[in-house]
KOLGUNU-392369 format. One line per 4 residues: number of its first residue (from 1); their letters; for each residue z, x, y of N, C-alpha, C, O. Coordinates in steps of 0.001 Angstrom, whole numbers, always signed. Layout:
REM residues N
NUM) A) Z X Y Z X Y Z X Y Z X Y ~ ...;
***
This chain:
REM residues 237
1) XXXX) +10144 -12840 -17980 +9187 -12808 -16874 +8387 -14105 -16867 +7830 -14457 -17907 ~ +8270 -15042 -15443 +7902 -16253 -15363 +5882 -15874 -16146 +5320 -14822 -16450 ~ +5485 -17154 -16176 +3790 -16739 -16204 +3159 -16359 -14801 +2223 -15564 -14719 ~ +3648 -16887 -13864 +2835 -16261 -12944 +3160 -14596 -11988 +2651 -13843 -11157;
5) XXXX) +4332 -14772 -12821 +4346 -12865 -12412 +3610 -12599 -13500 +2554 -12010 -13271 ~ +3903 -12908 -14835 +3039 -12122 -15544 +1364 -11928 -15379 +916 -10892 -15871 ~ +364 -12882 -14695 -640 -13342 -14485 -867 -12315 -12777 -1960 -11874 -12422 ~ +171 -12176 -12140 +216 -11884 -10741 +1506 -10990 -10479 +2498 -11547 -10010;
9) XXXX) +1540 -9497 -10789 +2809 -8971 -10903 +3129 -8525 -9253 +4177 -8094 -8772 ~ +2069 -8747 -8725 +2718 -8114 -7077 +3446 -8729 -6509 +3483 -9956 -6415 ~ +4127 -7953 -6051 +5098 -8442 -4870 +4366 -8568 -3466 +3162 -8369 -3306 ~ +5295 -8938 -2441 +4579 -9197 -1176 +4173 -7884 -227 +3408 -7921 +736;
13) XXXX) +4791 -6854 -679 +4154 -5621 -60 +3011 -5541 -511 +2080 -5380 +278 ~ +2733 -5648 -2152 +2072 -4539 -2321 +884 -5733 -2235 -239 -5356 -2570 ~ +1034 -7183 -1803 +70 -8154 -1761 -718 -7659 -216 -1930 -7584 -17 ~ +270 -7398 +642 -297 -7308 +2163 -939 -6316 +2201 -1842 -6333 +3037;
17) XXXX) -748 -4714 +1140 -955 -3394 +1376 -2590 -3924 +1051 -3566 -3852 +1798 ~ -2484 -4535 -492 -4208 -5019 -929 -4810 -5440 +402 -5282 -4556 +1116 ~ -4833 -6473 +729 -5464 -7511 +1966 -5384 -6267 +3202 -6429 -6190 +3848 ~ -4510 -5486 +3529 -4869 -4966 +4555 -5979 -3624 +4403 -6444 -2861 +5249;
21) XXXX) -6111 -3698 +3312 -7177 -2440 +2849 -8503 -2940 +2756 -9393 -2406 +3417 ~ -8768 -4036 +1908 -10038 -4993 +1641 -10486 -5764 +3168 -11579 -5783 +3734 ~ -9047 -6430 +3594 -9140 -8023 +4271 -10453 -7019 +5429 -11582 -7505 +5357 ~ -10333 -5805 +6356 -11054 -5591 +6849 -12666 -5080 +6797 -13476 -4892 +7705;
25) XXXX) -12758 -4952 +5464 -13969 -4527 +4780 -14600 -5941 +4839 -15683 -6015 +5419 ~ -14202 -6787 +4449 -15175 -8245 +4098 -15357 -8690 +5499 -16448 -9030 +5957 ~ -13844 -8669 +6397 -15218 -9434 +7829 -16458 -8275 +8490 -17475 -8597 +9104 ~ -15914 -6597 +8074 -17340 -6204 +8364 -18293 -6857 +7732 -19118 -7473 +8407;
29) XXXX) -18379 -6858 +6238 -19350 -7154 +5866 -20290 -8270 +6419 -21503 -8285 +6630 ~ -19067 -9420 +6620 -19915 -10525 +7168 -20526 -10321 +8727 -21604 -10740 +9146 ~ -19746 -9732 +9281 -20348 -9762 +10657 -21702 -8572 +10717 -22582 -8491 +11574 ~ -21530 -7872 +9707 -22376 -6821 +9932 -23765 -7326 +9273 -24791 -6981 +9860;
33) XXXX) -23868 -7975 +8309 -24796 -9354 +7650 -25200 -9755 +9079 -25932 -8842 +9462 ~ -25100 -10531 +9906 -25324 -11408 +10790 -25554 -11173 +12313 -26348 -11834 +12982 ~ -24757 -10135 +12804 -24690 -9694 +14164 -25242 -7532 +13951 -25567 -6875 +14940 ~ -25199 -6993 +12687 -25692 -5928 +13298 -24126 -4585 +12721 -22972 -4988 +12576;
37) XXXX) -24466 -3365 +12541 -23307 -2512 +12531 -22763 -2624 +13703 -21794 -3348 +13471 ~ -22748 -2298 +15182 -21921 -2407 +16129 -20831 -3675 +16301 -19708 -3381 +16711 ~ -21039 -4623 +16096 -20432 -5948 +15732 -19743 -6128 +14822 -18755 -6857 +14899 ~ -20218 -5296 +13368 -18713 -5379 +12079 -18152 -4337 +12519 -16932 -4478 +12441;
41) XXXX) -18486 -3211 +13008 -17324 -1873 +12919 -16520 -3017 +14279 -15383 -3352 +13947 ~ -16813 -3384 +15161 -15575 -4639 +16104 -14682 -5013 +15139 -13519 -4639 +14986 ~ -15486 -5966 +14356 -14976 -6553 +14045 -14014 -6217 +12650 -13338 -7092 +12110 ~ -14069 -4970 +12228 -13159 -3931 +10885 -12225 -3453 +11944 -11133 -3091 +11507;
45) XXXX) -12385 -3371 +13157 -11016 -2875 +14275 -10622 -3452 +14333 -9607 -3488 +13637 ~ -10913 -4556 +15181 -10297 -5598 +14772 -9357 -6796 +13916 -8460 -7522 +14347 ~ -9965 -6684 +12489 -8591 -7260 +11744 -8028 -5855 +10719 -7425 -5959 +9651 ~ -8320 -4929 +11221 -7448 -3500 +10766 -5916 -3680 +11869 -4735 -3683 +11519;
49) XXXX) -6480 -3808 +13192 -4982 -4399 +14179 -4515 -5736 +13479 -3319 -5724 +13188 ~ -5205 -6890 +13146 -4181 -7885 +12651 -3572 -7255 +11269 -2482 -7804 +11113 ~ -3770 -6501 +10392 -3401 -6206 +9728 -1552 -5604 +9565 -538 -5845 +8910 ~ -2075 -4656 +10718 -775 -4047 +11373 +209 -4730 +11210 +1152 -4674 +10420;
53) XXXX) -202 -5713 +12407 +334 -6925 +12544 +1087 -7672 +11615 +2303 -7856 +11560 ~ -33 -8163 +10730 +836 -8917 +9589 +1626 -8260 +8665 +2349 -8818 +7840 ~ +1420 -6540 +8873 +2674 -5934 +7663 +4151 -5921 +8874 +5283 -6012 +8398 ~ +4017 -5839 +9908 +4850 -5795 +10955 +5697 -7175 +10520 +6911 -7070 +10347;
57) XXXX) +5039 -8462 +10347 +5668 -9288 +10503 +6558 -10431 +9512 +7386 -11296 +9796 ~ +5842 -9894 +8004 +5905 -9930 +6951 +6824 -8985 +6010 +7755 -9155 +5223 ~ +6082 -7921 +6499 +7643 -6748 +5622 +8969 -6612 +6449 +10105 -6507 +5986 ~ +8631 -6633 +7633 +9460 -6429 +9050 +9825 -4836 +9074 +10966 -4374 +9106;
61) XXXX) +8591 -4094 +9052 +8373 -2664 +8863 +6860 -2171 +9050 +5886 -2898 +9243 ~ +6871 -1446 +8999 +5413 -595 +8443 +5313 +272 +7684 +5444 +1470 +7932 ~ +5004 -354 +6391 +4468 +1029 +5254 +3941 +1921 +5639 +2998 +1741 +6408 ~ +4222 +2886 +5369 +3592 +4722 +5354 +2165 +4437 +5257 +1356 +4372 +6183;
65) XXXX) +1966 +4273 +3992 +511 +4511 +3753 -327 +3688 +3401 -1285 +3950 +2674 ~ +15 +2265 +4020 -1454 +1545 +4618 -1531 +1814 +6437 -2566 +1659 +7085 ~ -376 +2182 +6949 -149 +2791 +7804 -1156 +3670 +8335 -1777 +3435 +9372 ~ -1341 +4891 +7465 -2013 +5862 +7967 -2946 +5591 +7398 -3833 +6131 +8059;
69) XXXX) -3639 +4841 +6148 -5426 +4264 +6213 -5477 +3474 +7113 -6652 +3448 +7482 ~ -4715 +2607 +7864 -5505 +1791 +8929 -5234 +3225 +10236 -6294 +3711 +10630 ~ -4591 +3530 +10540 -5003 +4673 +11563 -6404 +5336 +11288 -7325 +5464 +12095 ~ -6373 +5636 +10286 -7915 +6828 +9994 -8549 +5640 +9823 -9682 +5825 +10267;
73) XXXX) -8467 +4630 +9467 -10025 +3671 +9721 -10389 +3345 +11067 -11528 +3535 +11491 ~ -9209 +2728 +11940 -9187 +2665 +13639 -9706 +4318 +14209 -10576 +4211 +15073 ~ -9404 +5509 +13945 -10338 +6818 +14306 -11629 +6775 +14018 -12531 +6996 +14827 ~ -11783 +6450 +12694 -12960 +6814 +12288 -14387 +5351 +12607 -15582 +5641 +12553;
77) XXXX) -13975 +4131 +12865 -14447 +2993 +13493 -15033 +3121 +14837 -16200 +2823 +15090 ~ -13772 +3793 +16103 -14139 +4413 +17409 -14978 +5572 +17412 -15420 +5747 +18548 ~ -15469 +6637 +16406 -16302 +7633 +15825 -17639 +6458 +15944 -18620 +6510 +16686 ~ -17350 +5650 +15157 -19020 +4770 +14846 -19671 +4499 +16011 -20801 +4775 +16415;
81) XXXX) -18458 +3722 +16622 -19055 +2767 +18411 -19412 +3919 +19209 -20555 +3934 +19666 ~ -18715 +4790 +19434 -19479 +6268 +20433 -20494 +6994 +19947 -21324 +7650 +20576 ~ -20353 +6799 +18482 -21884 +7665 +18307 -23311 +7066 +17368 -24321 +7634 +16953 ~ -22691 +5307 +17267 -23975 +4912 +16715 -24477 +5166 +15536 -25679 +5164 +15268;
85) XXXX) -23429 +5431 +14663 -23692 +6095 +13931 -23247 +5740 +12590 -22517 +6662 +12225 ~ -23328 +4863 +11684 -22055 +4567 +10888 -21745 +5203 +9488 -21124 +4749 +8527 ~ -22375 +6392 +9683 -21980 +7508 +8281 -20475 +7534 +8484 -19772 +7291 +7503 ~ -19701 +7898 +10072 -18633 +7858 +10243 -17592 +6605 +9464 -16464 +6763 +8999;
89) XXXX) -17997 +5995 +9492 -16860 +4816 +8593 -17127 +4828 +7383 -16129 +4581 +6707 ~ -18353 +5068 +6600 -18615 +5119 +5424 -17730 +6577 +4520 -17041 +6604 +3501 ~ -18193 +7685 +5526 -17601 +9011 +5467 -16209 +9044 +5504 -15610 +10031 +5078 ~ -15705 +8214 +5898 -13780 +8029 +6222 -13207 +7983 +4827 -12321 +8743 +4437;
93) XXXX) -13888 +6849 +3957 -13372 +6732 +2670 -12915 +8176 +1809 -11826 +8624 +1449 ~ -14432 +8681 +1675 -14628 +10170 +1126 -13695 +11195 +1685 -13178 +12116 +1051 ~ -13573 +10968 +2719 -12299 +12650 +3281 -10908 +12010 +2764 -10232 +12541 +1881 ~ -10530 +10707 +3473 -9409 +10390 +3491 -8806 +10120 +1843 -7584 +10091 +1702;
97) XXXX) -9770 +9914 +536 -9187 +9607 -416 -9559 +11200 -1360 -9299 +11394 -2548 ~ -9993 +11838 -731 -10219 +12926 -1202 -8946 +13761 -1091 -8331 +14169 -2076 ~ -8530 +14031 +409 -7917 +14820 +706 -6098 +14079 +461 -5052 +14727 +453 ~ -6267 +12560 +288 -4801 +12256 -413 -4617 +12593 -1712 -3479 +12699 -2171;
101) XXXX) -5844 +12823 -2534 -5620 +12842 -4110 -5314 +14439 -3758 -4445 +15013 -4415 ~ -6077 +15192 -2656 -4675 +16820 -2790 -3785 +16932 -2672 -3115 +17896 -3042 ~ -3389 +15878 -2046 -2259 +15858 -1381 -755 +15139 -2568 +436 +15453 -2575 ~ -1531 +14108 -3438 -211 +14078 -4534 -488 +15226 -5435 +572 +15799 -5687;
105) XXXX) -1594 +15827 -6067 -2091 +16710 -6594 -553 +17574 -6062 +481 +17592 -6730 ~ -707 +18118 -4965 +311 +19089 -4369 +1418 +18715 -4609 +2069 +19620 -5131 ~ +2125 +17541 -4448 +3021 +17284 -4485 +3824 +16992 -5860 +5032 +16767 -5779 ~ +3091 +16990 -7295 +3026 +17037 -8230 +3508 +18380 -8622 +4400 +18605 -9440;
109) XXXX) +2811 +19265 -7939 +2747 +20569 -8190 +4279 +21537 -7761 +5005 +22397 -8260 ~ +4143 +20673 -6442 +5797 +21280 -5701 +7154 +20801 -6472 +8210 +21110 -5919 ~ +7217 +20139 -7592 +8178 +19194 -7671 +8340 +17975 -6792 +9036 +17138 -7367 ~ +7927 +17582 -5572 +8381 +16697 -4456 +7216 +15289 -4319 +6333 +15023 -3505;
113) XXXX) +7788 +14534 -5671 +6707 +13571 -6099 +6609 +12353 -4647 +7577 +11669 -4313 ~ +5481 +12312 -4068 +5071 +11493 -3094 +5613 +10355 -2642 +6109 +9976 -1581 ~ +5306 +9708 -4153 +5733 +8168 -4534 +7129 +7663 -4528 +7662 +6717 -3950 ~ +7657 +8777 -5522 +9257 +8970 -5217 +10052 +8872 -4288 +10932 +8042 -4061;
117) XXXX) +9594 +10064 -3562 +10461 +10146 -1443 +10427 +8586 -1168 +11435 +7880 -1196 ~ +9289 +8185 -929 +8623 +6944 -392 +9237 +5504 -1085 +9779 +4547 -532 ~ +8968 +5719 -2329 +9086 +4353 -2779 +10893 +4313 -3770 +11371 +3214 -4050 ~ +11488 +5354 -4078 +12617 +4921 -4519 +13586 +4149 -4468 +14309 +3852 -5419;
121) XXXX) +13707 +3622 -2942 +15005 +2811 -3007 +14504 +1695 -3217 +15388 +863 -3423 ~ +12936 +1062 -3286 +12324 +108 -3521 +12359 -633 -5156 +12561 -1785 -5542 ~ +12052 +673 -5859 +11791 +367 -7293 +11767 +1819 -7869 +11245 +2841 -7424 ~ +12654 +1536 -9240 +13593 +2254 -9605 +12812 +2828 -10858 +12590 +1803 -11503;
125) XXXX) +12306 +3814 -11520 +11528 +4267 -12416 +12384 +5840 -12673 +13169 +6304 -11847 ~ +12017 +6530 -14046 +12312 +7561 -14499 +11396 +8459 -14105 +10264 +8219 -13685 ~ +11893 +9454 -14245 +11223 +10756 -13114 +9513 +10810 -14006 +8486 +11040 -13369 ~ +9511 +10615 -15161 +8414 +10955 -15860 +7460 +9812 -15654 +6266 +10050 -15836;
129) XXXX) +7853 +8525 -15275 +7661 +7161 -14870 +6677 +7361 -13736 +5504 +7163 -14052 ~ +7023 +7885 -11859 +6825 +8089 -11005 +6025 +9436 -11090 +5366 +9693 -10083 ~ +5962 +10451 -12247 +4598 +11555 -12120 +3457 +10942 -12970 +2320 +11359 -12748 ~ +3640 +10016 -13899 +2658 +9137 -14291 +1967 +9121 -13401 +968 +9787 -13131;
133) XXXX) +2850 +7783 -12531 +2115 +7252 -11639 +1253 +7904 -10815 +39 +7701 -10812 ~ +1830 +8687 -10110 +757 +9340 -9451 +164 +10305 -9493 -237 +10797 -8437 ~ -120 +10955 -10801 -1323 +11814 -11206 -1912 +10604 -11493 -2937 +10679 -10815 ~ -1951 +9228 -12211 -3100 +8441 -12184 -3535 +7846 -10993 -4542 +7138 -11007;
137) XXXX) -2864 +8057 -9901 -3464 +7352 -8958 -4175 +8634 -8481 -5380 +8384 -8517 ~ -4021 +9591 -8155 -4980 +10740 -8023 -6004 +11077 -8136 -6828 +11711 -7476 ~ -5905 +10354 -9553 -7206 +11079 -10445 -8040 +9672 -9529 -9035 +9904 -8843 ~ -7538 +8450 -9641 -8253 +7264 -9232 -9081 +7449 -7744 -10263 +7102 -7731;
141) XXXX) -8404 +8051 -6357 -8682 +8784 -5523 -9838 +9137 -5293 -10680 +8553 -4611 ~ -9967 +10640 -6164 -10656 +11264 -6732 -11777 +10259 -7375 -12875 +10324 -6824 ~ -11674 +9489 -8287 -12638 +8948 -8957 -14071 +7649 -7781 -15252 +7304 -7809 ~ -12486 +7388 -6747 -13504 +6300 -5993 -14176 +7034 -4707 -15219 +6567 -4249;
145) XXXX) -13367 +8584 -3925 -14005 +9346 -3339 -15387 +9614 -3737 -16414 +9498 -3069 ~ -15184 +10084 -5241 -17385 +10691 -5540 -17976 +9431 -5904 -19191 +9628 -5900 ~ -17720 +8155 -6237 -18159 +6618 -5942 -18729 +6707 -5007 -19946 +6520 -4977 ~ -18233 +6926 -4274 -18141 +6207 -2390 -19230 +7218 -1898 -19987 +6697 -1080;
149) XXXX) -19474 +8371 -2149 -20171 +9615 -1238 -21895 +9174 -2661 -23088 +9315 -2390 ~ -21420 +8780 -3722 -23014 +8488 -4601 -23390 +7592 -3542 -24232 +7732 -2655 ~ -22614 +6656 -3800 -23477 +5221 -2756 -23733 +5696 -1542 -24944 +5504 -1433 ~ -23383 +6168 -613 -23394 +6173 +840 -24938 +7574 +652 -25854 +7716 +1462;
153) XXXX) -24781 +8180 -330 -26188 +8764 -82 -27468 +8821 -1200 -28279 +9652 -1607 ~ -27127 +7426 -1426 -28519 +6606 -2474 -28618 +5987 -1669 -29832 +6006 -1468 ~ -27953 +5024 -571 -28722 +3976 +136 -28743 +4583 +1448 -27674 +5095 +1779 ~ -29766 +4658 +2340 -30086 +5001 +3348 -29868 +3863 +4400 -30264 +2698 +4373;
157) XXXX) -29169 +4492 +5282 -28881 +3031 +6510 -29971 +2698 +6858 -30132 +1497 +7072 ~ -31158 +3658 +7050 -32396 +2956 +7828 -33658 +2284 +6591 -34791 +1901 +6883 ~ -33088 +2301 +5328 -33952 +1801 +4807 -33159 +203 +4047 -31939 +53 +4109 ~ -34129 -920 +3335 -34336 -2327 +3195 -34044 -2262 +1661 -34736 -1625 +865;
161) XXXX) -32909 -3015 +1332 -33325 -3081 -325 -32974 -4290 -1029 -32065 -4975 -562 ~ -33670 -4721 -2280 -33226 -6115 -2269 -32709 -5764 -3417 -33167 -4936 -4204 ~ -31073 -6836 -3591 -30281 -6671 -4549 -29866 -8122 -4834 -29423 -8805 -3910 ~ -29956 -8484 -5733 -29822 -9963 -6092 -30603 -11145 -5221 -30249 -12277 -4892;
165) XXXX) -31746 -10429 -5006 -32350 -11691 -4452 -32319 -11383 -2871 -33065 -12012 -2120 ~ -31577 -10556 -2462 -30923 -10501 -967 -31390 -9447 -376 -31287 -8401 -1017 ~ -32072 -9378 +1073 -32843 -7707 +1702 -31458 -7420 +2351 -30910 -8252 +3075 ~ -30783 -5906 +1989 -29925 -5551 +2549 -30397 -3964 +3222 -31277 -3229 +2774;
169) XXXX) -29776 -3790 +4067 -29643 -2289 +4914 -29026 -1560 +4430 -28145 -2240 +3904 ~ -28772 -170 +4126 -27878 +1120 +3538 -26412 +228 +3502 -25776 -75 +2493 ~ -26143 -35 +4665 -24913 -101 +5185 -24026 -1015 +4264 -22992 -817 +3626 ~ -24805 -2039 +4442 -24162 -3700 +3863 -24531 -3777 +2256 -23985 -4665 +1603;
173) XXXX) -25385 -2930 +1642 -25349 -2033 +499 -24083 -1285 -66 -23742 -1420 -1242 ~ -23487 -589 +718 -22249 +161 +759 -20883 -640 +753 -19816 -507 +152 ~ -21486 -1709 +1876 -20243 -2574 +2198 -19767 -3223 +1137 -18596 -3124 +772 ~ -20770 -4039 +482 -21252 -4594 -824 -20585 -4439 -2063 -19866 -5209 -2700;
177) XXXX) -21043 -3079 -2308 -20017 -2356 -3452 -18879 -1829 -3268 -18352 -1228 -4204 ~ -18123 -1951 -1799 -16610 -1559 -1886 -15843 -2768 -1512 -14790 -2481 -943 ~ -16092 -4256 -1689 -15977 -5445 -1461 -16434 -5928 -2744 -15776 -6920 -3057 ~ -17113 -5689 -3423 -17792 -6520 -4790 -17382 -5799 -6158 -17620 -6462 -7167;
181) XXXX) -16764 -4460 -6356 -16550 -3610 -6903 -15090 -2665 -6727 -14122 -2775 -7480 ~ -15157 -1956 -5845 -14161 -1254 -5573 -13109 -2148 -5599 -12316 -1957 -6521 ~ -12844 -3166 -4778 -11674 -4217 -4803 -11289 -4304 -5554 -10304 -3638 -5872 ~ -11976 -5408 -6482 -11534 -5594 -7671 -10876 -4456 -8604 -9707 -4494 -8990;
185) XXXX) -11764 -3478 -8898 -11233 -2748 -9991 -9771 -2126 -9271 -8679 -1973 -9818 ~ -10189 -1818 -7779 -8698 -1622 -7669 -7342 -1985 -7746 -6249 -1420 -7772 ~ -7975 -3579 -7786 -6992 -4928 -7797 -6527 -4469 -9658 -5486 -4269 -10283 ~ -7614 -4476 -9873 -7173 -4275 -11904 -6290 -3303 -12412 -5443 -3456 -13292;
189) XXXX) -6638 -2043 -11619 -6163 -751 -11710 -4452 -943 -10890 -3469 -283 -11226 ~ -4461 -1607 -10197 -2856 -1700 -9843 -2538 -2280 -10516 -1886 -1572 -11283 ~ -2526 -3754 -11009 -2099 -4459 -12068 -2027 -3420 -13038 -897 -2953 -13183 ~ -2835 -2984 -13667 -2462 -1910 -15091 -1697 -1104 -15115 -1144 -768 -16163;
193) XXXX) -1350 -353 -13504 -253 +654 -13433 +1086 -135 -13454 +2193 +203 -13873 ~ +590 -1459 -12791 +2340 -1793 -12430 +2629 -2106 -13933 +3520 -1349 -14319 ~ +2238 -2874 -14838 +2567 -3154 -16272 +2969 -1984 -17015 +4052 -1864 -17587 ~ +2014 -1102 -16977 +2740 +283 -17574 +4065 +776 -16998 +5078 +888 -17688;
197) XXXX) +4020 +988 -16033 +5598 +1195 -15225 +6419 +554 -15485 +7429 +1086 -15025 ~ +6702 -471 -16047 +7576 -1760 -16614 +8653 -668 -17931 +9865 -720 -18141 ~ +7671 +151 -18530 +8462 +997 -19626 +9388 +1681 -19102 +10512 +1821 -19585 ~ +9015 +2121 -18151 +9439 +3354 -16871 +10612 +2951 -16139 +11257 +3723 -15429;
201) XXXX) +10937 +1481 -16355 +11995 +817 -15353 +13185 +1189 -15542 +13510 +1163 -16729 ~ +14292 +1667 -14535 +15559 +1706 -15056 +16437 +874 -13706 +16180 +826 -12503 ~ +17476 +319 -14458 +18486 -221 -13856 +19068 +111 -12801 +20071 +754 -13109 ~ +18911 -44 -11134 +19665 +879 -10299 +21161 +687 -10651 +21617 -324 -11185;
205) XXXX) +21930 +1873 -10255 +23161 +1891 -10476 +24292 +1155 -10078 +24716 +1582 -9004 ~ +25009 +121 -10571 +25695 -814 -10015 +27209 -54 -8778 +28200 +615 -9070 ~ +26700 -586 -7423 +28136 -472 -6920 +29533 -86 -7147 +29685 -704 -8201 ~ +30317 +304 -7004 +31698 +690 -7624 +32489 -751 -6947 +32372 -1051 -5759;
209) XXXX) +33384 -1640 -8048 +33782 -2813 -7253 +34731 -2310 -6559 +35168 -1183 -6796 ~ +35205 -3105 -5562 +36681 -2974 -4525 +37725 -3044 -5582 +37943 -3909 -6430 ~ +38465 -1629 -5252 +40323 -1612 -5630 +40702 -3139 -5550 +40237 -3904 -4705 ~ +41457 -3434 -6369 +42342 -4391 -6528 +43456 -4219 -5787 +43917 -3077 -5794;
213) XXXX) +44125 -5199 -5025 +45254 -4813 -4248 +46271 -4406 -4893 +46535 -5100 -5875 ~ +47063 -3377 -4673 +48368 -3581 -5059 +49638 -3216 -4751 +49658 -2013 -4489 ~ +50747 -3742 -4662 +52170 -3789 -4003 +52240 -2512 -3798 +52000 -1863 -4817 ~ +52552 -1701 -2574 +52692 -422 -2320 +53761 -650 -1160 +53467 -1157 -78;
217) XXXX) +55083 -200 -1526 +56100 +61 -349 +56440 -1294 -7 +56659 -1271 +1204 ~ +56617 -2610 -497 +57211 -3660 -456 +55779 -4497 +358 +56160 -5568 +832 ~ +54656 -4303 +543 +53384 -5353 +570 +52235 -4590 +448 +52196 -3365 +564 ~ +51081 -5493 +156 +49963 -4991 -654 +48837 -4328 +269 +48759 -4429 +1493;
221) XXXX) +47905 -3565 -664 +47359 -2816 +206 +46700 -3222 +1059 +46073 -4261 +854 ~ +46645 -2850 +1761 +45194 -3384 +3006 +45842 -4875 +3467 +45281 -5970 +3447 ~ +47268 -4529 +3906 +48172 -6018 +4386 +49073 -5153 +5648 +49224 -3941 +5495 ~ +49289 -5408 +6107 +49897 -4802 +7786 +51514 -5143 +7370 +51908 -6307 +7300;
225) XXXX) +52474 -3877 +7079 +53581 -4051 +7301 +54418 -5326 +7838 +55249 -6006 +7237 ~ +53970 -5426 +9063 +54520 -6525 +9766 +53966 -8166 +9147 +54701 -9024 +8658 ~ +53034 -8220 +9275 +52486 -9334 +8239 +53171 -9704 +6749 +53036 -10833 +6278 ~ +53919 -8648 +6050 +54228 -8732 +4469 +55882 -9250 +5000 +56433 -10207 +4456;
229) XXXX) +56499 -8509 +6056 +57820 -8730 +6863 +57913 -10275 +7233 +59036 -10779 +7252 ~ +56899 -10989 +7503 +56612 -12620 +7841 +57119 -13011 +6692 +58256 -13475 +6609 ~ +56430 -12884 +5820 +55923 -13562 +4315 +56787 -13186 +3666 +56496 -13051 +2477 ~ +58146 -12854 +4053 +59128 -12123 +2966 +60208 -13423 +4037 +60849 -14175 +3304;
233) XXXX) +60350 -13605 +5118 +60959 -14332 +6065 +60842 -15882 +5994 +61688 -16724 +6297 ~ +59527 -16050 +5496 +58892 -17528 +5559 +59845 -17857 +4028 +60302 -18980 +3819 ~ +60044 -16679 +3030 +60126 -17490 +1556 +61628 -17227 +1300 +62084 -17371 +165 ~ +62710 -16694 +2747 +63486 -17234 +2442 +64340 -18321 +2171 +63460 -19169 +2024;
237) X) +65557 -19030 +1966 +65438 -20291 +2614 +66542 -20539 +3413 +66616 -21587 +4054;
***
């Protein structure tokens, strides 16, 4: 393994899946710093569609499930702008990572591992490999869901607080720590799974090669009667 996979083990999915999860959190942040909540939730719709976009154009597909977090962030964004309100985008995190960690939870449970359906023909792991995986990502879920619902109701949108020097609003408080915090560790926490999974790796199964031709009925297989009748004509003399 070169040093910079080892230093940087993602691939380009799972580089775009990061950026399309974060990339729209940080221009809220900034725009919401500067112009106001109505203006970052724009502007989190906003590069949540380029996002699309760039897995569209880059994978030449659309992943499942940055897929359906940028859908429930685009729902739950149009929730904010109609009602002024931005518990709604803060609140999105909390249902949506709540109710996925039931959802491998369940699927753990059914035999019908999530990750598996989804990601097998991609990358190839042992069955015990792929329930690893995602009972720890579950539990992780789970762990950044009651994160996300502490913060969003310790800081009050309508109240001022200074944090490093800086007067921030509930909001950009929130924004703050899932841009200054959450990222990262999530960034860490994938790196750590993908390295562990490395044990887990198995060889996909090599192809069966092509039959070898061979002389059947005076010319070879997969040769046209009439064609072997030439070539028997040409080498007389």
């Amino acid at each position: 393994m070169s040093l910079v996979r080892r230093i940087y083990p993602f691939n380009a999915e799972q580089t775009v899946n990061i950026l399309s999860e974060f990339g729209p959190l940080v221009a809220m942040f900034l725009v919401n710093a500067v112009y106001g909540i109505e203006a970052g939730t724009w502007a989190l719709l906003a590069s949540t569609v380029l996002a699309i976009i760039a897995m569209r154009l880059v994978l030449r597909r659309l992943p499942v499930f940055p897929l359906i977090a940028s859908t429930v962030t685009i729902a739950f964004g149009v929730l904010t702008l109609v009602t002024g309100d931005p518990m709604w985008i803060q609140i999105k995190v909390t249902i949506f990572n709540a109710l996925f960690a039931l959802f491998l939870f369940g699927s753990l449970w059914t035999g019908r591992n999530f990750f598996k359906y989804v990601f097998e023909k991609t990358f190839h792991y042992t069955q015990e490999g792929w329930d690893r995986f995602t009972w720890s990502f579950a539990w992780f879920f789970v762990f950044t869901a009651v994160l996300n619902e502490a913060v969003r109701l310790t800081f009050k949108d309508d109240e001022i607080y200074n944090l490093f020097g800086f007067e921030m609003d509930g909001v950009n408080v929130w924004i703050l720590f899932k841009v200054a915090f959450i990222m990262p560790m999530s960034g860490l926490y994938a790196w750590y799974l993908t390295r562990l999974m490395q044990k887990y790796r198995i060889e996909p199964e090599p192809t069966a090669p092509a039959a070898a031709s061979e002389p059947i009925g005076g010319h070879k297989v997969g040769q046209a009667p009439g064609l072997a009748r030439l070539e028997r004509r040409a080498a007389l003399p």
